[in-house]
C-alpha positions as CSV (number, residue, x, y, z in Angstrom):
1,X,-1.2,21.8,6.9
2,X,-3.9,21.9,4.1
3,X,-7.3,20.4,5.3
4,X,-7.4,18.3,2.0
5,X,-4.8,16.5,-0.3
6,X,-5.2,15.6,-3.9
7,X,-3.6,12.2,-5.1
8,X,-4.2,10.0,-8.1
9,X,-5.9,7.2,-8.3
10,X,-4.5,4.1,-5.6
11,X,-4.8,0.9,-5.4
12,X,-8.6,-0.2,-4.4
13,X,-10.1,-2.2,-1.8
14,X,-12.6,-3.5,-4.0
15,X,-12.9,-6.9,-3.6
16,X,-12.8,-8.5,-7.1
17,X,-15.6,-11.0,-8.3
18,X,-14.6,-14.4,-8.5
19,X,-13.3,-16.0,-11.8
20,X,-15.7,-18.5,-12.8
21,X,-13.7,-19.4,-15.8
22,X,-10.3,-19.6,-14.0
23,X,-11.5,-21.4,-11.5
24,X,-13.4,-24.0,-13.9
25,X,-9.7,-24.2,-15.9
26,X,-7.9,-24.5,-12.6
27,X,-10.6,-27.8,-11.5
28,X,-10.4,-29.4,-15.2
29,X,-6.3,-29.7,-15.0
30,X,-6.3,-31.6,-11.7
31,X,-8.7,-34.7,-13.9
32,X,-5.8,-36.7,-15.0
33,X,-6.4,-38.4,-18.9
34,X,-5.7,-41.8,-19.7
35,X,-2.0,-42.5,-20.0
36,X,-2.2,-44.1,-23.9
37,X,-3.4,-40.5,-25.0
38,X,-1.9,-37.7,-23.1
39,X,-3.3,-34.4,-23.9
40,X,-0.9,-31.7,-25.8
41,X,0.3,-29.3,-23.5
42,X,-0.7,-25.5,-24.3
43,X,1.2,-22.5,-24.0
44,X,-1.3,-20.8,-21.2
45,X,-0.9,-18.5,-18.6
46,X,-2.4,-21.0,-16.3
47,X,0.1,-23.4,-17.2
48,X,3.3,-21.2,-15.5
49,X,5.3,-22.9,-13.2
50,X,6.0,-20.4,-10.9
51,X,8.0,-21.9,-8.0
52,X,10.3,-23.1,-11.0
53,X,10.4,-19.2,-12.4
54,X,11.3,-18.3,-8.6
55,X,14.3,-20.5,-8.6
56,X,15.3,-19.7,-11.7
57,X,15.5,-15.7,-10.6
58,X,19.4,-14.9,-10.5
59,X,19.5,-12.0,-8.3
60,X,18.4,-12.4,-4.4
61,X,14.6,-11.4,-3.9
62,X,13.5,-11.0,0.0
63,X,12.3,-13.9,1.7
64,X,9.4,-16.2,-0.1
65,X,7.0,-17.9,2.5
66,X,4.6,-20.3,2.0
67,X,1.1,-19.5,-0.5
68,X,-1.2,-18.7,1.5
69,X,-4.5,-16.3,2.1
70,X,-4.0,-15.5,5.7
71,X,-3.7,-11.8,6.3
72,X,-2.2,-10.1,8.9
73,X,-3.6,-6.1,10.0
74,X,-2.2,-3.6,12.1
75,X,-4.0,-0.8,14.6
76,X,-2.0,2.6,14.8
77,X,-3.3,6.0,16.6
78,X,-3.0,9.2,14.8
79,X,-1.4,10.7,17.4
80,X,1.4,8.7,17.6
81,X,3.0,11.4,14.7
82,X,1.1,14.1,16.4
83,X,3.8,14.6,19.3
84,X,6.8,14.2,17.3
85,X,8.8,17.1,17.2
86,X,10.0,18.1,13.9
87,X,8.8,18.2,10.2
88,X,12.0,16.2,9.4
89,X,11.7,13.2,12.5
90,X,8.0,13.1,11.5
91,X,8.9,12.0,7.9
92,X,11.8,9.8,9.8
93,X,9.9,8.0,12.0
94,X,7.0,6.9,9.6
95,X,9.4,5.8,7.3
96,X,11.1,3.3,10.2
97,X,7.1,2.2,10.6
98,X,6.7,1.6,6.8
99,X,10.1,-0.7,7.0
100,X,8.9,-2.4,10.3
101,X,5.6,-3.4,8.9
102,X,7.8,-4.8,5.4
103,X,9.7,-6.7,7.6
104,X,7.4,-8.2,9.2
105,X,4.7,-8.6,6.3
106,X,2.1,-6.7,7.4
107,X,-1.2,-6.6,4.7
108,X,-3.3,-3.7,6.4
109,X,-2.8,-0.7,8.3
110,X,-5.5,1.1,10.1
111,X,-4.8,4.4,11.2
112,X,-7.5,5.4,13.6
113,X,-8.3,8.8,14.5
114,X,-7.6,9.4,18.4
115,X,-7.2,13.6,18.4
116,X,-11.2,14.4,17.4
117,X,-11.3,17.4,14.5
118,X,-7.6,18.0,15.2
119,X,-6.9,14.4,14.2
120,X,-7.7,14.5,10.6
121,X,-4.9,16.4,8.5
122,X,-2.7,14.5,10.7
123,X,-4.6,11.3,9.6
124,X,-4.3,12.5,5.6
125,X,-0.4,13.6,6.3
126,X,0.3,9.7,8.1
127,X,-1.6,7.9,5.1
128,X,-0.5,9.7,2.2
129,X,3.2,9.3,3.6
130,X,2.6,5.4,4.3
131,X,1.3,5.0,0.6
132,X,3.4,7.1,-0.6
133,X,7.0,4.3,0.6
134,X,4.3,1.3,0.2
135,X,4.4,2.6,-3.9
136,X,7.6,1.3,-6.1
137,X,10.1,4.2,-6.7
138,X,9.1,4.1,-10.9
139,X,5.3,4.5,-10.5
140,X,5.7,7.5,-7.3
141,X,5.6,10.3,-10.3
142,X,2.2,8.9,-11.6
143,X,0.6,8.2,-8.4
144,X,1.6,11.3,-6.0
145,X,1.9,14.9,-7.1
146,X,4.5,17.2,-5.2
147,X,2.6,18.5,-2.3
148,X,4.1,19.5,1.1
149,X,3.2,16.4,2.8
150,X,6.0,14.8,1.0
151,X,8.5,17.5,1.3
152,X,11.0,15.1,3.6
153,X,10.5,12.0,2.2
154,X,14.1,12.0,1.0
155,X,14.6,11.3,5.0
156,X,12.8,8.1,4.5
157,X,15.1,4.5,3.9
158,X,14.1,2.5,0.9
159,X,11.5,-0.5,1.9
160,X,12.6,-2.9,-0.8
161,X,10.2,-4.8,-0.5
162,X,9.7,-7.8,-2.7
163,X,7.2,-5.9,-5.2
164,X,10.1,-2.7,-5.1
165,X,12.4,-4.2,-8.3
166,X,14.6,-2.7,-10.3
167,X,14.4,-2.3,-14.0
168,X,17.0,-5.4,-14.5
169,X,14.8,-7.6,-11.7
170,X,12.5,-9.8,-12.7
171,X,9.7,-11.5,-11.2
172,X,6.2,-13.4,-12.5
173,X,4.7,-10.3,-11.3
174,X,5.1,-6.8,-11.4
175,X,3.3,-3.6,-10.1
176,X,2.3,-1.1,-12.7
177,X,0.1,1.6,-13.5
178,X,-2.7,2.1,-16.3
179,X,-3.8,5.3,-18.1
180,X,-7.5,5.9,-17.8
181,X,-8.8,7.3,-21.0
182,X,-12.1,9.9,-21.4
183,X,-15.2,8.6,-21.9
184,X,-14.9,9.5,-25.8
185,X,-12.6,7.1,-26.6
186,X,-14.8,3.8,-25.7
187,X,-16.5,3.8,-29.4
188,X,-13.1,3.1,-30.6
189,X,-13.1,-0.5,-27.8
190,X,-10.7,-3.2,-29.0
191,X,-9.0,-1.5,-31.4
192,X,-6.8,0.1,-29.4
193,X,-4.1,-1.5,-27.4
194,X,-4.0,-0.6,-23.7
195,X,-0.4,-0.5,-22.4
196,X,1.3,-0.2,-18.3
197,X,3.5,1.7,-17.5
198,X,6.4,-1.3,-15.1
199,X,9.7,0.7,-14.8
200,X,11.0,-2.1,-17.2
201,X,12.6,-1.7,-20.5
202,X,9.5,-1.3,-22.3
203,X,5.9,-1.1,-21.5
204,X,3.6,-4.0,-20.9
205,X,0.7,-4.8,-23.2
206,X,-2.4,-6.0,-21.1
207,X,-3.6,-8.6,-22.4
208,X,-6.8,-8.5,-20.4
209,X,-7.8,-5.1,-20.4
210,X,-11.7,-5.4,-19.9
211,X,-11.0,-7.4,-16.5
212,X,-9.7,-4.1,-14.7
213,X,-13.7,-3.0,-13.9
214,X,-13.9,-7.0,-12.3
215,X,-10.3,-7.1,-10.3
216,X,-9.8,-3.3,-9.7
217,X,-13.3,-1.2,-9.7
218,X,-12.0,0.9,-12.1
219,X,-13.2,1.7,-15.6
220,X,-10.8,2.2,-18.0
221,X,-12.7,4.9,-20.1
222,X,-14.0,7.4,-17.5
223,X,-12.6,10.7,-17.6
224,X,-14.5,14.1,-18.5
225,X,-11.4,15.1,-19.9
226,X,-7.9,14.3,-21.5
227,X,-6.2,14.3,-18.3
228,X,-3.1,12.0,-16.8
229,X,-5.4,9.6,-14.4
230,X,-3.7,6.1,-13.4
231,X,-4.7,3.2,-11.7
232,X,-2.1,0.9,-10.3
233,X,-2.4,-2.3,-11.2
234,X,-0.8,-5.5,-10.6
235,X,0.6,-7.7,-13.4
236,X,1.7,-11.2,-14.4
237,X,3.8,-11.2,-17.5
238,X,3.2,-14.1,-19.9
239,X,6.5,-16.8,-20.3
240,X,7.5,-14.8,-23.6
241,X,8.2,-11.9,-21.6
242,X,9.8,-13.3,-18.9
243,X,12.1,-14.8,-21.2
244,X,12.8,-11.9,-22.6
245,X,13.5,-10.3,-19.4
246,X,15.9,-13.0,-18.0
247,X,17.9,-12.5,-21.6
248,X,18.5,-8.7,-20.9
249,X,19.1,-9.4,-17.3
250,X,22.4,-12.1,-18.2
251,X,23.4,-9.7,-21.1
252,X,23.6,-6.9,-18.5
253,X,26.0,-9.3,-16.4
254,X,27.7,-10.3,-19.3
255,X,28.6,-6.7,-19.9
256,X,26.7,-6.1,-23.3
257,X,24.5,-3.5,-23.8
258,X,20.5,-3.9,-25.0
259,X,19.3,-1.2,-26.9
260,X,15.8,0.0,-28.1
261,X,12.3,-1.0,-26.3
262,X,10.9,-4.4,-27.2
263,X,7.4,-6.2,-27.0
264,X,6.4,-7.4,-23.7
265,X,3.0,-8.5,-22.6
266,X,1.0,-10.0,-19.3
267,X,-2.3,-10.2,-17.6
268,X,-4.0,-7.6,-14.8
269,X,-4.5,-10.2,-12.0
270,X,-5.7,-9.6,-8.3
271,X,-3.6,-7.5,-6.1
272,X,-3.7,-10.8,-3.5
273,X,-2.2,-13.6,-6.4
274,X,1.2,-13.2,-5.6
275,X,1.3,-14.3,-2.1
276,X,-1.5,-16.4,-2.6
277,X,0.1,-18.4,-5.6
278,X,3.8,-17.4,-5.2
279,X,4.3,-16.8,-1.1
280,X,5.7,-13.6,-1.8
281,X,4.7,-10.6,0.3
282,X,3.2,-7.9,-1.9
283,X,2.9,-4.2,0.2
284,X,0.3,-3.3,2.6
285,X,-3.2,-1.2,2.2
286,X,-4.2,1.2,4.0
287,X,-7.1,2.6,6.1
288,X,-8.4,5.1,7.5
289,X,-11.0,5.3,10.0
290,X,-12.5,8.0,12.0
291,X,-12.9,6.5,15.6
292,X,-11.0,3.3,17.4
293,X,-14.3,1.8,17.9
294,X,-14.5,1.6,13.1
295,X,-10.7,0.2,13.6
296,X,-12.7,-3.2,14.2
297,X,-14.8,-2.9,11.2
298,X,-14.6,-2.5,7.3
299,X,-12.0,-5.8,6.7
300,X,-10.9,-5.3,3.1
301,X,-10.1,-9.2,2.6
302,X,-13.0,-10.8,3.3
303,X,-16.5,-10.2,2.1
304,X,-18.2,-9.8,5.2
305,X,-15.5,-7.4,6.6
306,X,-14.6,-8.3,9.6
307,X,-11.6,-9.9,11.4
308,X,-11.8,-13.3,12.9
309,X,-9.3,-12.7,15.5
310,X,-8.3,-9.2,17.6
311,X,-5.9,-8.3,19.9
312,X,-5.1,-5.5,22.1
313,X,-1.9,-4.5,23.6
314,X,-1.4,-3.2,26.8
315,X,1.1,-3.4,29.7
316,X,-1.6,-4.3,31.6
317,X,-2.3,-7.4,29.7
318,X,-1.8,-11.2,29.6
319,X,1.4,-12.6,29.3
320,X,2.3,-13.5,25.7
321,X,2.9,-16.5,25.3
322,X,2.8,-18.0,28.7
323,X,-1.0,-16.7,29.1
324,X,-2.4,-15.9,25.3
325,X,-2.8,-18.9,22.9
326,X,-3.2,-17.8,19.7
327,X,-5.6,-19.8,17.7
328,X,-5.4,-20.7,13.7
329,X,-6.8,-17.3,12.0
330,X,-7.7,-16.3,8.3
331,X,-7.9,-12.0,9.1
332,X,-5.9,-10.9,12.2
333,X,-6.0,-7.1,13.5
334,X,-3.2,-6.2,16.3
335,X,-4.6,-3.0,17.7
336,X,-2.2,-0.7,19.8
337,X,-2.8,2.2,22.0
338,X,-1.6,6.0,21.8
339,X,1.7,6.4,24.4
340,X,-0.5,6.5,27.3
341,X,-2.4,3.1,26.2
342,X,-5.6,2.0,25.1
343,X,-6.8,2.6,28.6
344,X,-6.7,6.3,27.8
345,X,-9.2,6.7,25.0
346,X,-11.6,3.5,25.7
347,X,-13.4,2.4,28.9
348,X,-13.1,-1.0,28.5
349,X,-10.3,-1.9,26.1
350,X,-10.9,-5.6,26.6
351,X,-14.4,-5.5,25.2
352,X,-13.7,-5.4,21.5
353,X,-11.0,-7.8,20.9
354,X,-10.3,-11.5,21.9
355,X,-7.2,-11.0,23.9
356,X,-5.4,-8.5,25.7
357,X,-1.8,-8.8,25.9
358,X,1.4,-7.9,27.3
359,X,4.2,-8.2,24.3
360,X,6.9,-6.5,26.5
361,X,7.8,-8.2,29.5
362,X,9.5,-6.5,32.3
363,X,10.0,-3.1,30.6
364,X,12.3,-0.7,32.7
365,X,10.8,2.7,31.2
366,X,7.9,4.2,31.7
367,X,6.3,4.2,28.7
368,X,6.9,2.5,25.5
369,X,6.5,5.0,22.1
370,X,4.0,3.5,19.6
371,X,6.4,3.0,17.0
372,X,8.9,1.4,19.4
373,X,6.3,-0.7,20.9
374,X,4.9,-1.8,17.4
375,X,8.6,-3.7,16.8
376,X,8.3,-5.0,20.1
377,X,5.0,-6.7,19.7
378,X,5.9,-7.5,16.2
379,X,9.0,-9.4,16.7
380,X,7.1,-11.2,19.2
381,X,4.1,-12.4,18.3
382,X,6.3,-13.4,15.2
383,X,8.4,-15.3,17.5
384,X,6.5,-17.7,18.4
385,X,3.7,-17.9,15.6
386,X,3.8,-18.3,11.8
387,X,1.4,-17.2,8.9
């Protein structure tokens, strides 16, 4: 395996800057004017009604929870793909962990390195593989070139998750990818349209372009050289579009056939707005860190990174729930052990987290296999606790 991959440009854990203006807009609408002269209505982005665009959607989109900011992050050795047999089961089984952490709606994964210098091309091969089925099927050729690491991912089942839709779905928001130009081309600034690239009909004007340095940490003129450089982004298209979109979506049932690409538009908006306006899960991030002890550290969704509530699981842990009462959370890590337990690579596997718990009662085998035991304490926790 090559000691070093090269990939195109991912989604960043920058964390924007706040919108001072949006924010201001947001606080004004909730002052309610005097009922003799009620103020005309404008056509704004701010203005979209978005639970009413969700029930207006006419195919079936996965489930939509609450808004919300919580965040929920998961702890996974390197190793746990280390011992695997095959080129082909390796691919296999981290496509079964992308899909578990889907179902479940996990935001982070950490993948810790457990193996020392042996550890890291494993670490690249787990991550790049992980982002790799996190990514929507249209923007794969622009983010990932064809390297060996991805040589089975034709093994791996579909996630479809919520942001994975199809050219004749439609949601408020949609992933996509931007072009970063060379340096050159920043004399020529606003007179040039910047366009994404959203596996739709036609591409997406950005409306917004100068706010991808604020949400993404990316400028948008910063090549050397003429070269295909993207930055995945994540949109939300303006009512025009979507009403375009829903038009070509009940002509497709309707059996008629669109032709020719037509003008569609939206905003760059923070990777987080869609479950934080919307309740719908957006993909995961992930991490990688070089020790179990950095697992605990580096947060991406909070400023101060760090995680307001940690838990270890063991089979040598509290009882969940008879014993373990989880408390209200904003950041949560779930940290689990290689397939002989946390025990085996720390001293003191209680010190670092706020609870240490048994998600598997009574298990008959010996051991429990990371990936299976992720499920288990997944469907758990899960069962008795909700975001």
């Amino acid at each position: 395996m090559e000691d070093s991959l090269s990939v195109n440009v991912v989604r960043s854990n920058k964390r924007p800057k706040e919108n001072k203006k949006g924010k201001d807009r947001r606080a004004a609408k909730k002052v309610k004017s005097p009922a003799s002269d009620p103020p005309k209505r404008e056509n704004r982005d701010e203005d979209i009604d978005i639970v009413q665009l969700l029930k207006e959607i006419p195919q079936r989109i996965p489930f939509q929870g609450k808004p919300t900011k919580t965040t929920f992050s998961v702890a996974l050795p390197v190793s746990l793909i280390q011992n695997i047999q095959t080129d082909e089961l390796r691919a296999y089984v981290i496509g079964g962990i992308a899909r578990t952490l889907t179902i479940y709606g996990i935001h982070e994964v950490v993948l810790y390195n457990d193996m020392g210098e042996e550890g890291y091309s494993w670490q690249q091969y787990f991550a790049i593989n992980l982002r790799f089925l996190e990514t929507p099927q249209y923007l794969r050729r622009y983010m990932f070139p064809l390297i060996e690491e991805l040589r089975h991912t034709g093994l791996q089942n579909p996630l479809d998750a919520p942001h994975h839709l199809r050219a004749n779905e439609w949601l408020p928001y949609r992933e996509g990818v931007i072009q970063l130009r060379p340096k050159g081309e920043a004399s020529l600034g606003n007179r040039v349209d910047v366009f994404a690239e959203c596996g739709l009909f036609g591409k997406i004007k950005i409306l917004n372009p100068k706010s991808l340095m604020d949400l993404y940490g990316a400028e948008l003129y910063c090549l050397e050289y003429d070269e295909e450089v993207y930055q995945r982004v994540t949109i939300r298209l303006d009512p025009s579009s979507l009403n375009i979109c829903k038009k070509r979506w009940r002509e497709q049932k309707a059996g008629l056939s669109s032709y020719g690409e037509v003008s569609l538009s939206g905003k760059i908006v923070q990777p987080d707005e869609p479950q934080r306006l919307a309740g719908l899960y957006w993909g995961y991030v992930v991490r990688e860190v070089e020790s179990y002890e950095a697992a605990f550290d580096g947060c991406p969704f909070n400023e101060e990174g760090i995680y307001d509530y940690k838990v270890g699981t063991s089979e040598r842990g509290d009882l969940y729930p008879k014993e373990v009462t989880v408390p209200r959370f904003k950041n949560f890590l779930m940290v689990l052990g290689p397939i002989s337990g946390l025990e085996s690579i720390v001293e003191d596997p209680r010190a670092r987290v706020d609870a240490y718990v048994n998600f598997c009662h009574n298990q008959r085998s010996r051991t429990i296999r990371t990936e299976e035991a992720l499920t288990i304490c997944l469907s758990q926790f899960f069962a008795h606790y909700s975001l």
